[in-house]
C-alpha positions in Angstrom: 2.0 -47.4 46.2 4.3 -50.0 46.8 4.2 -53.7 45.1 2.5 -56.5 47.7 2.1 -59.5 45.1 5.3 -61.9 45.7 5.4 -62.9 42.1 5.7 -59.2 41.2 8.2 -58.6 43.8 10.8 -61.7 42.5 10.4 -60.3 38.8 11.4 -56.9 40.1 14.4 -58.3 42.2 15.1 -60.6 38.7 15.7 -57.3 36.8 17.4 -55.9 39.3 19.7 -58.8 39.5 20.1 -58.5 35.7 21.0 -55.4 35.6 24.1 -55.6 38.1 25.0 -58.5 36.1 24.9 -56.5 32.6 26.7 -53.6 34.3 29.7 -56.0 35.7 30.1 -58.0 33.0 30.1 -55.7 30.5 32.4 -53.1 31.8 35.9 -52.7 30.2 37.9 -52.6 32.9 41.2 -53.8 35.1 39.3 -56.8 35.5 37.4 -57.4 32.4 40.0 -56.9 29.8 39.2 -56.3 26.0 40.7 -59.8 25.6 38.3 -61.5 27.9 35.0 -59.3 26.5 36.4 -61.1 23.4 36.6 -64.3 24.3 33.2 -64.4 26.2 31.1 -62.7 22.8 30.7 -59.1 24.7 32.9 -57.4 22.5 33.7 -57.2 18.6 36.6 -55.5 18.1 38.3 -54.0 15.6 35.4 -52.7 13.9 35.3 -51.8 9.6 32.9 -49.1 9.2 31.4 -49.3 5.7 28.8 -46.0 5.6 27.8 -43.4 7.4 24.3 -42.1 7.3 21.7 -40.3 9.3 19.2 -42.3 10.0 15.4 -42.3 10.5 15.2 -39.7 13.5 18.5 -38.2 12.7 21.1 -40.4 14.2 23.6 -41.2 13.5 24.1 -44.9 12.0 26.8 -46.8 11.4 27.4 -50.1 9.0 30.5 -52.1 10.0 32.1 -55.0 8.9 34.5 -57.9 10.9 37.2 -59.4 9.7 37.4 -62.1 11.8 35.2 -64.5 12.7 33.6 -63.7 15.5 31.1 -65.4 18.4 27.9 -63.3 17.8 25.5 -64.9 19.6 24.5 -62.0 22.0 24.8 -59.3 19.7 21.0 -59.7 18.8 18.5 -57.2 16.8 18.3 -54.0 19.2 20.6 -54.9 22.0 22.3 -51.8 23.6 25.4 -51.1 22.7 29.0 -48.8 23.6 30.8 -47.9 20.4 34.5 -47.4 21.7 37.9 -46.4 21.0 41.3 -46.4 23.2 41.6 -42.7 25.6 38.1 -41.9 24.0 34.5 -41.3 25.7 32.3 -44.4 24.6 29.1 -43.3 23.0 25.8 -45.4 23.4 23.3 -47.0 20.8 21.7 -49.5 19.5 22.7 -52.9 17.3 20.1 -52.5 14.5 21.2 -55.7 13.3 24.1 -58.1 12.6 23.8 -60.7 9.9 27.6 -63.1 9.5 30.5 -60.8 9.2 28.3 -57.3 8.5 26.3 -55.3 10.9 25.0 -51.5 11.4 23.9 -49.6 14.6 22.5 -46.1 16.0 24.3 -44.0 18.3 22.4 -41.7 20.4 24.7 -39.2 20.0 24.4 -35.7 17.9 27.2 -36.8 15.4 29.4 -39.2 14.7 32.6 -39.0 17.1 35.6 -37.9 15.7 37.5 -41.1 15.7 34.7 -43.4 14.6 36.9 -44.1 11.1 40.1 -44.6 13.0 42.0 -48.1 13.4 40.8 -49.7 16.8 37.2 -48.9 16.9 34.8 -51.6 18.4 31.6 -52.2 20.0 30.8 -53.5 23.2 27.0 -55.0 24.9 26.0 -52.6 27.4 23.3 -52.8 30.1 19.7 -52.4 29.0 18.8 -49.2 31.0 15.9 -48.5 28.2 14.0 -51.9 28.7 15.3 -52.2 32.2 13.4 -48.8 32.9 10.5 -50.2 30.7 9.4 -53.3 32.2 10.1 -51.9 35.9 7.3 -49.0 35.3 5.1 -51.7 33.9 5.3 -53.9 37.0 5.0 -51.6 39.2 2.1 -50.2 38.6 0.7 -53.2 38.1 -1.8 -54.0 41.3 -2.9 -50.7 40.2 -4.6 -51.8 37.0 -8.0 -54.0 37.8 -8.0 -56.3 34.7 -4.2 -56.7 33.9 -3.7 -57.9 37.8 -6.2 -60.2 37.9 -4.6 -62.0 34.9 -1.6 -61.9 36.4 -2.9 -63.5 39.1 -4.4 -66.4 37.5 -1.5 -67.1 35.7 0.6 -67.1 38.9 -2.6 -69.2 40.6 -1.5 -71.7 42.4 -4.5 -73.5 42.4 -4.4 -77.2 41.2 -6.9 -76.9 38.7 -6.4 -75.0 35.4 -7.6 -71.2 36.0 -8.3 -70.2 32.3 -10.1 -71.2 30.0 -11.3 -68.6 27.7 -13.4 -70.3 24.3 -16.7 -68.7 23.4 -19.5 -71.2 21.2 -17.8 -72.8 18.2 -17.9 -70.6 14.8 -17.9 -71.7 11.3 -14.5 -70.4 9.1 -14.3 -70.0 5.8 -10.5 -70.5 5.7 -8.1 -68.4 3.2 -5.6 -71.0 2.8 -6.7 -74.2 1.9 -3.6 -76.5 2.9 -4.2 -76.0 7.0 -4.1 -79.4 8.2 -6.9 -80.1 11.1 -4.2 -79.2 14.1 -3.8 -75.7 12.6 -7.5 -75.5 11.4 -8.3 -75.5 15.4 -5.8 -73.7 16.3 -7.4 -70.7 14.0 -10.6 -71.8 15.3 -9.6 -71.1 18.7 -8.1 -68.2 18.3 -11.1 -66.5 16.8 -13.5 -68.2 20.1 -10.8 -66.4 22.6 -12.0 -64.4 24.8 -8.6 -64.5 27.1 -5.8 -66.2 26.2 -4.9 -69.2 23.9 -1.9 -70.9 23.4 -0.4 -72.3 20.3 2.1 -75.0 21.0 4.2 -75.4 17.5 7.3 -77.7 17.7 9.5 -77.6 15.1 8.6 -77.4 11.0 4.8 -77.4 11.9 3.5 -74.5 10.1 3.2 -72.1 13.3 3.7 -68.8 11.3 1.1 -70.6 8.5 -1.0 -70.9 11.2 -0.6 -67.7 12.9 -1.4 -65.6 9.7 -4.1 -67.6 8.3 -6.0 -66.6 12.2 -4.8 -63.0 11.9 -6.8 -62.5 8.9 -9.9 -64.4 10.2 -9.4 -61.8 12.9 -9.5 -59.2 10.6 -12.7 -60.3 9.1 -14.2 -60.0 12.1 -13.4 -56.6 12.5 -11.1 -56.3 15.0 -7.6 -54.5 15.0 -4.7 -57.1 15.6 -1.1 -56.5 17.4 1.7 -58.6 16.7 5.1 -58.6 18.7 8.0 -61.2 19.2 11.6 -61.0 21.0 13.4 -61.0 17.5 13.1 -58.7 14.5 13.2 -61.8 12.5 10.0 -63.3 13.7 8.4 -60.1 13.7 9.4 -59.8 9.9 8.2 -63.8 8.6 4.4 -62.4 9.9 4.6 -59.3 8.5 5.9 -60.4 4.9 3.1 -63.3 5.6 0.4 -60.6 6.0 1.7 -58.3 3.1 1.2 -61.4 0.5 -2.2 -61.8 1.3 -2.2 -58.7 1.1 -3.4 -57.1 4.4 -2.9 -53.5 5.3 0.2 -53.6 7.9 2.5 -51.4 9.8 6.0 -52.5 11.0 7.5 -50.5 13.4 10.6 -50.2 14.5 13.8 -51.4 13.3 12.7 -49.0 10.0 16.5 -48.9 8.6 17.6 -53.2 8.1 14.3 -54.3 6.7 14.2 -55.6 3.2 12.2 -53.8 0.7 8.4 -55.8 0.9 8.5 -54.2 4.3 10.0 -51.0 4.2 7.1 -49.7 2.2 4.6 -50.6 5.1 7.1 -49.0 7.6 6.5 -45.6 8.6 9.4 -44.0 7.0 8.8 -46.3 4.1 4.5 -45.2 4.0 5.9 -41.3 4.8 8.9 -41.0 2.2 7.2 -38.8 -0.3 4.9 -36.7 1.6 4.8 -33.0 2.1 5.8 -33.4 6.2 8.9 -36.0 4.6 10.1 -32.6 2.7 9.8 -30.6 5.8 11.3 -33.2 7.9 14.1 -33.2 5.3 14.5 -29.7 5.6 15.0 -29.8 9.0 17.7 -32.6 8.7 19.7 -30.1 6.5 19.4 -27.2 9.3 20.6 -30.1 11.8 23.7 -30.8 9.0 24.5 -27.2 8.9 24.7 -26.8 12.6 26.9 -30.1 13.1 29.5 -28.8 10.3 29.6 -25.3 12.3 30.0 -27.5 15.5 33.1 -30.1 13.5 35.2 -26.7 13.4 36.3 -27.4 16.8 38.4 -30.3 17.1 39.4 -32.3 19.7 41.6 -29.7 21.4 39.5 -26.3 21.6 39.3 -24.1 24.9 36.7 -22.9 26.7 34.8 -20.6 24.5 35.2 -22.9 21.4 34.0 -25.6 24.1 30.9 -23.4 25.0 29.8 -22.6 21.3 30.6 -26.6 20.1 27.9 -26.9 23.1 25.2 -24.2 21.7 25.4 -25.9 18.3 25.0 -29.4 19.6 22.4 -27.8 21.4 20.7 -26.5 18.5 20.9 -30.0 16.7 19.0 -31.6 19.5 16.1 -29.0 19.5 16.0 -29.7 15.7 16.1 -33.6 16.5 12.9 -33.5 18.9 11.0 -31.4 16.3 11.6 -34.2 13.7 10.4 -36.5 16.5 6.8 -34.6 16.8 6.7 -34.3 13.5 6.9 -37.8 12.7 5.0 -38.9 15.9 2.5 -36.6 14.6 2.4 -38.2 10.7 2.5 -41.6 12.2 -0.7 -41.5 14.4 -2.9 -41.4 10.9 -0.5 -44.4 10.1 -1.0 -46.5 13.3 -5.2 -45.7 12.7 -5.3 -46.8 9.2 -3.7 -49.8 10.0 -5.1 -53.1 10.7 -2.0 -55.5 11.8 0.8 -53.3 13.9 3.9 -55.0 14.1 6.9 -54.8 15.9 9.3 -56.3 19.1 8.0 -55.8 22.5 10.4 -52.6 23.1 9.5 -51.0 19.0 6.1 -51.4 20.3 6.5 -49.8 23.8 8.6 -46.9 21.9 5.7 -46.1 19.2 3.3 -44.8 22.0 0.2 -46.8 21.0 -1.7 -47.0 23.9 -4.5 -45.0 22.8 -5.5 -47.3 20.2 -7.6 -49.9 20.5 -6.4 -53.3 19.8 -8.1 -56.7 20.3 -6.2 -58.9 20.1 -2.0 -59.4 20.5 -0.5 -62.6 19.0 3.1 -62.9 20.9 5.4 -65.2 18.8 8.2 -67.0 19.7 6.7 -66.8 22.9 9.0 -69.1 24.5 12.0 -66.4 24.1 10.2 -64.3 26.0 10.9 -63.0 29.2 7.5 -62.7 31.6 8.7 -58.6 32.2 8.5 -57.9 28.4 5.4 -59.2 27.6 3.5 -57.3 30.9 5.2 -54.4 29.0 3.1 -55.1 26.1 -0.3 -56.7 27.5 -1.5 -54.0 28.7 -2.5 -53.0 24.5 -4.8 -55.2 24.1 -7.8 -57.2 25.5 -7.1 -60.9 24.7 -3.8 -62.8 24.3 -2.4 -65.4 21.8 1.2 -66.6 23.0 2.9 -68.8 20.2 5.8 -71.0 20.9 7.5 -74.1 22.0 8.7 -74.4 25.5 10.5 -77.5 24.7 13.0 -75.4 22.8 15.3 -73.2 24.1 14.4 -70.4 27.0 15.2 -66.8 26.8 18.7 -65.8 27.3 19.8 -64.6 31.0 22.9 -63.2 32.2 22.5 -63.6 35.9 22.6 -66.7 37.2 21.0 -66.0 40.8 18.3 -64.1 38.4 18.0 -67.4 35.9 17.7 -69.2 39.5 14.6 -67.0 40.8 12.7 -68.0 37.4 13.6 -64.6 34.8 14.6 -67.4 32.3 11.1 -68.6 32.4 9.1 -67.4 29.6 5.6 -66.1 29.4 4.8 -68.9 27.4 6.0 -71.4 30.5 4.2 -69.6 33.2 1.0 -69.2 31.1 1.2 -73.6 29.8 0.7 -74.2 33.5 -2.6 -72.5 34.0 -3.9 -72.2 30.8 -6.3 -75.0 29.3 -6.5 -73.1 25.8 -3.8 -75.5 24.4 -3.2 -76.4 21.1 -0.5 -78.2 19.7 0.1 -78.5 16.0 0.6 -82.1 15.2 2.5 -82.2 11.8 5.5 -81.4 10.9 6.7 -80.6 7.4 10.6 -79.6 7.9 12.4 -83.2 8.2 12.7 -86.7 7.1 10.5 -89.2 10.0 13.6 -90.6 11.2 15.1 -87.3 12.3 11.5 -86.3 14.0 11.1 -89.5 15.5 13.6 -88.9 18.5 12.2 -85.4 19.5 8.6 -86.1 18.4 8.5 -89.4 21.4 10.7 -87.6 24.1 9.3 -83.9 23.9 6.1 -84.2 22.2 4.6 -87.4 23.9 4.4 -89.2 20.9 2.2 -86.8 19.0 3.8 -85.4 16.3 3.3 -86.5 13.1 5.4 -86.4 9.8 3.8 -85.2 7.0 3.3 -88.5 4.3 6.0 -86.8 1.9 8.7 -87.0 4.3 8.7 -91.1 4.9 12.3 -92.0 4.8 13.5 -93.1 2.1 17.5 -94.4 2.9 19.8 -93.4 6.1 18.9 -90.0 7.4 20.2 -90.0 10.9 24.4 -91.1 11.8 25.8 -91.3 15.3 29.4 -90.9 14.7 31.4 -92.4 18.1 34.7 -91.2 19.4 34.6 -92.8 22.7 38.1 -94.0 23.1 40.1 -92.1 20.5 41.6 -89.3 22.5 39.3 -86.4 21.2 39.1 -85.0 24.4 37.7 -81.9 24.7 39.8 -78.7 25.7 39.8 -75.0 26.3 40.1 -72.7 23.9 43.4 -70.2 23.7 40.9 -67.7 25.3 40.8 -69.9 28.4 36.7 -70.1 27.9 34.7 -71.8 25.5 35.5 -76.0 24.9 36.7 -76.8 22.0 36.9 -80.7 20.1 39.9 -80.8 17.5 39.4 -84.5 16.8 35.4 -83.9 16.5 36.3 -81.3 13.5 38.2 -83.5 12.0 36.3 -85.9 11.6 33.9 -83.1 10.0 36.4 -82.2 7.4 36.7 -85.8 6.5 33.0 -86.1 6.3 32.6 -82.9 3.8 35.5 -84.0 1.8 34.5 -87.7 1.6 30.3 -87.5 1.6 30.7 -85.2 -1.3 28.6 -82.8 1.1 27.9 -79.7 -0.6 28.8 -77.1 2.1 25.6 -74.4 1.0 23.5 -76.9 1.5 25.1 -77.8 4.8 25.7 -76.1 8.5 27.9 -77.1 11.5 26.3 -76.3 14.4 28.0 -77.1 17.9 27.2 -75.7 21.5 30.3 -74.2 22.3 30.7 -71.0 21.0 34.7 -72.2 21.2 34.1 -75.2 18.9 32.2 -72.8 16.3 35.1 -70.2 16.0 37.2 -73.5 15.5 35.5 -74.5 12.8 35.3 -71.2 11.3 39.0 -71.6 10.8 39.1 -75.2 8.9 35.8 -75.4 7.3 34.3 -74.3 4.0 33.7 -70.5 3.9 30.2 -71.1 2.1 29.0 -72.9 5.0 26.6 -71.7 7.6 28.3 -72.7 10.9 26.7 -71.2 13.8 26.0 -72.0 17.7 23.0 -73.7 18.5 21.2 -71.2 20.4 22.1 -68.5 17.2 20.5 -71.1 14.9 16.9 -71.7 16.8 14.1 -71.1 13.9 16.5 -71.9 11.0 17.2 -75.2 9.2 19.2 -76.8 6.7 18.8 -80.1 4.0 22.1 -81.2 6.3 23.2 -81.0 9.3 26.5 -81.5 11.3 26.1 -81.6 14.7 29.4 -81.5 17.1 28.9 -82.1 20.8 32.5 -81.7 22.0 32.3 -82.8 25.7 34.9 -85.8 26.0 36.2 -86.2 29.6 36.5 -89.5 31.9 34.2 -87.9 34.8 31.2 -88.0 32.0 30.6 -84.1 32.6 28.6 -83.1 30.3 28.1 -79.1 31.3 25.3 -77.6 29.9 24.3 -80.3 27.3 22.1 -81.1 30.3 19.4 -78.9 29.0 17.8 -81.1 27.0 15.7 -78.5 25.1 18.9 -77.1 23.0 19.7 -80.9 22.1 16.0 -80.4 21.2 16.6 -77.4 19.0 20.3 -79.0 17.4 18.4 -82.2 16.0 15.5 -80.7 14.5 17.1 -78.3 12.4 18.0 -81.3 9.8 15.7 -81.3 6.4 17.5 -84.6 5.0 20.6 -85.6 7.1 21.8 -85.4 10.4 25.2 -86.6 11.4 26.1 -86.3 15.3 29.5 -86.7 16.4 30.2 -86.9 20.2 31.9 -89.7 22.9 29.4 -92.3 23.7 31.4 -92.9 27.2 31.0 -89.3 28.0 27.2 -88.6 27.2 26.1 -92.1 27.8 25.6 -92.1 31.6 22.8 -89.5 31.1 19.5 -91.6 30.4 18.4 -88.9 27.7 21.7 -89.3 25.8 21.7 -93.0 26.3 17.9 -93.8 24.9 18.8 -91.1 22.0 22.2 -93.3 21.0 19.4 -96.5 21.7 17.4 -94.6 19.0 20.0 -93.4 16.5 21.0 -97.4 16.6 17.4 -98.6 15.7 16.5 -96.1 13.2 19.6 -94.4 11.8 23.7 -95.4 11.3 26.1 -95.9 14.4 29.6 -95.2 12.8 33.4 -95.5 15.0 35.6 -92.7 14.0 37.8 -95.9 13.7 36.0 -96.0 10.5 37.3 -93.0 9.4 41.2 -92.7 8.2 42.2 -89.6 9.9 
């Protein structure tokens, strides 16, 4: 039956749209040279491969190294990926993860290529087709499923009053942890009275995950099984070890080979690795071994018979590949039934085929990096919803600009904050002095967040350093891209070398993906310097903050989007220097009442003051 509902219909043209985005900008190609996949982040290249193994189902995985630094920022946990090599046949997979300079990833391929060791190597993004194919199935047969659609519609009701609200009579909790604050005490309170969906608004450094385990095992007391999913493996990994502590019965899936060792054991291949169906699986990976050394006796040059029989025995290892499959599938359904938390990202969960359990209730964190597709993908799991996030911070990541246009940038938790009445906000926050708060805390949060006692300042914890009139302008970088601030870093080095700064204790976080691969040049190896959109969720006890943009028009690109300034000056613990051109950023009225608020509550500094 073909879709009717307009809101389905723009999400499926928004996917579509993303896709022919994917597929054009990350083909290498006349037009789109390894240089310029480079330059945008697309491409890593050369690669360092460090091991070889098979992994989990038999694939073949690889862990690499860079040499270089490199602008990672899209090269997130399970992205697809081409591994490449000049006059060679790319070979697809997966990025299994990618932490600073060292990585590893799957290829869905029988065995490693030939070439994979050689000098040249690299990997590229390529489009999505798995999730692409995923979240299209799951919207279109939508309509088709009574209670999913008519949640779908509420959300998307355009009536002016909220449509749900979902609490059943109060209940009295006997709470685990005994620090929850009164915020995060109702939040858990709520989440046990849902009987649809309930939102739990955390800004930054208020004890979200806390929050969100403490109601997972109040859950669990109540007898009910419990699904947890969020966009990054990282998210989904703080819950998990969360739960573990205390010491609940949990399975992680997905993702099996780059978690630490806490987890692995409540993975499946962690739970199955000495039981009688392991040995046979093991087994069966020596057959597959056997075959793909027969099949490595033909080179690259063979003819047609040699062609034919490489085939057979390729064959032969991907018959023995889908037994392993069944054969795990088959151990893992005991698994997923024993369990009482199952964890994983939207697409691990999707791929562990667990829609004939039972679950009550699915707690989506980091909800507000979550595109609306991925979560219909998992909805349909369970029968009452808990989205966790802050929709003041940054929005999911979308290539297509027509598609970011028609609304696929808005996350499920910003479609669901305007219908939902099932809001609560946690109120304290317990990451940063009160002066760095204080600026986010009135403009996002309405004046509501609190700092927690312990955190009163006690000295200067906020600096606006100025460069208006100095000549830092801003300029491209050799790659003809990203923006880069020479004057702004050195104003940094004089900062680290002068405020005794010690650089682990310190990151450098800047916009432009340009001005972070300058710094990587100049500045202390032992320092975390990252992006701002790679460094959402983490924090440090200082903070350097480069804006870059220094023109006379007062352009200020895409510092317009006020929720990443959001996400740059709450990362701070203790200090927080800013250095940017007041004449530049000060025409906008949020970047003028934030200089107005660094000047009342913090340190305005001229670079004049600084002997460059």
């Amino acid at each position: 039956m073909p879709v009717t509902n307009p809101h389905i219909k723009k999400l499926l043209q928004c996917i579509d749209l993303e896709e022919k985005e994917q597929v054009k900008r990350f083909s290498l190609d006349q037009q789109h040279t390894l240089k310029s996949l480079k330059a945008e982040g697309l491409a890593l290249h050369p690669i360092i491969v460090s091991r070889k193994n098979f992994g989990y189902a038999d694939y073949p995985e690889i862990s690499f190294r860079l040499n270089f630094p490199a602008e990672t920022n899209l090269f997130r946990d399970g992205v697809a990926i081409e591994c490449f090599y000049s006059g060679e046949d790319p070979v697809k997979g997966i990025l299994i993860n990618l932490e600073g300079k060292s990585g590893e990833f799957r290829l869905f391929a029988p065995d490693f290529p030939d070439w994979i060791e050689d000098n040249g190597v690299g990997i590229k993004l390529a489009p999505d087709q798995r999730t692409t194919t995923i979240m299209k199935t799951v919207l279109n047969g939508l309509e088709s499923n009574k209670p999913l659609y008519t949640l779908f519609q509420q959300l998307h009701s355009d009536l002016p009053t909220p449509a749900i609200s979902s609490l059943t009579t109060p209940v009295v909790l006997t709470f685990r942890n005994k620090h929850l604050n009164e915020s995060q005490q109702k939040a858990v309170e709520a989440i046990i009275r849902n009987t649809s969906i309930t939102i739990v608004h955390g800004p930054p450094g208020t004890g979200k995950t806390t929050t969100l385990i403490e109601a997972i095992i109040q859950l669990i007391k109540n007898g009910e099984k419990v699904l947890v999913s969020a966009p990054s493996n990282t998210a989904v990994d703080n819950i998990a070890k969360g739960l573990i502590k205390q010491g609940v019965q949990v399975l992680r899936v997905g993702n099996a080979s780059k978690v630490d060792e806490t987890i692995f054991m409540h993975t499946p291949e962690g739970r199955l690795s000495n039981s009688r169906q392991q040995k046979e699986i093991k087994e069966l990976k020596i057959r597959a071994e056997q075959f793909r050394k027969m099949a490595l006796k033909y080179k690259r040059s063979f003819g047609k018979a040699e062609r034919e029989q490489r085939n057979l025995l390729f064959k032969e290892v991907k018959n023995i590949r889908t037994e392993i499959k069944k054969l795990q599938a088959y151990n893992e359904e005991k698994l997923y039934t024993e369990a009482q938390v199952i964890l994983g990202t939207p697409i691990g969960l999707s791929d562990a085929k667990i829609n004939k359990l039972t679950f009550h209730t699915l707690v989506i964190d980091e909800a507000g990096q979550c595109i609306e597709p991925l979560a219909w993908c998992i909805f349909p799991l369970a029968q009452k919803y808990v989205l966790a996030g802050d929709h003041f911070q940054l929005p999911p990541t979308v290539l297509s600009n027509e598609a970011a246009r028609l609304g696929l940038n808005k996350s499920i938790l910003e479609v669901a904050i305007e219908t939902v009445s099932n809001i609560f906000l946690l109120n304290t926050q317990y990451r940063m002095r009160e002066a760095i708060a204080g600026f986010s805390g009135n403009y996002f949060y309405n004046g509501l967040l609190q700092t927690a006692a312990h955190l009163n300042n006690n000295g200067t914890h906020i600096t606006f350093i100025d460069t208006a009139g100095s000549g830092y302008n801003e300029v491209r970088g050799n790659d003809g891209m990203s923006l880069q601030n020479k004057g702004e870093l050195l104003i940094v080095q004089k900062l680290v070398e002068t405020g005794s700064l010690d650089p682990l204790k310190t990151a450098f976080i800047s916009p432009y993906s340009g001005q972070v691969m300058a710094a990587r040049e100049v500045l202390p190896a032992a320092m975390r310097i990252s992006t701002i959109d790679s460094f959402q969720g983490q924090e440090k006890e200082i903070i350097i903050l480069s804006l870059v943009r220094s023109n006379d028009d007062g352009d200020i690109g895409f510092l317009k989007d006020y929720r990443r300034m959001n996400v740059a000056i709450t990362r701070a613990k203790e200090q927080l220097f800013v250095i940017g051109d007041s004449a530049t950023i000060g025409a906008d009225n949020f970047y003028n009442s934030f200089l107005t608020y660094i000047e009342k509550h913090g340190t305005y500094q001229t670079v004049w003051e600084f002997e460059l």
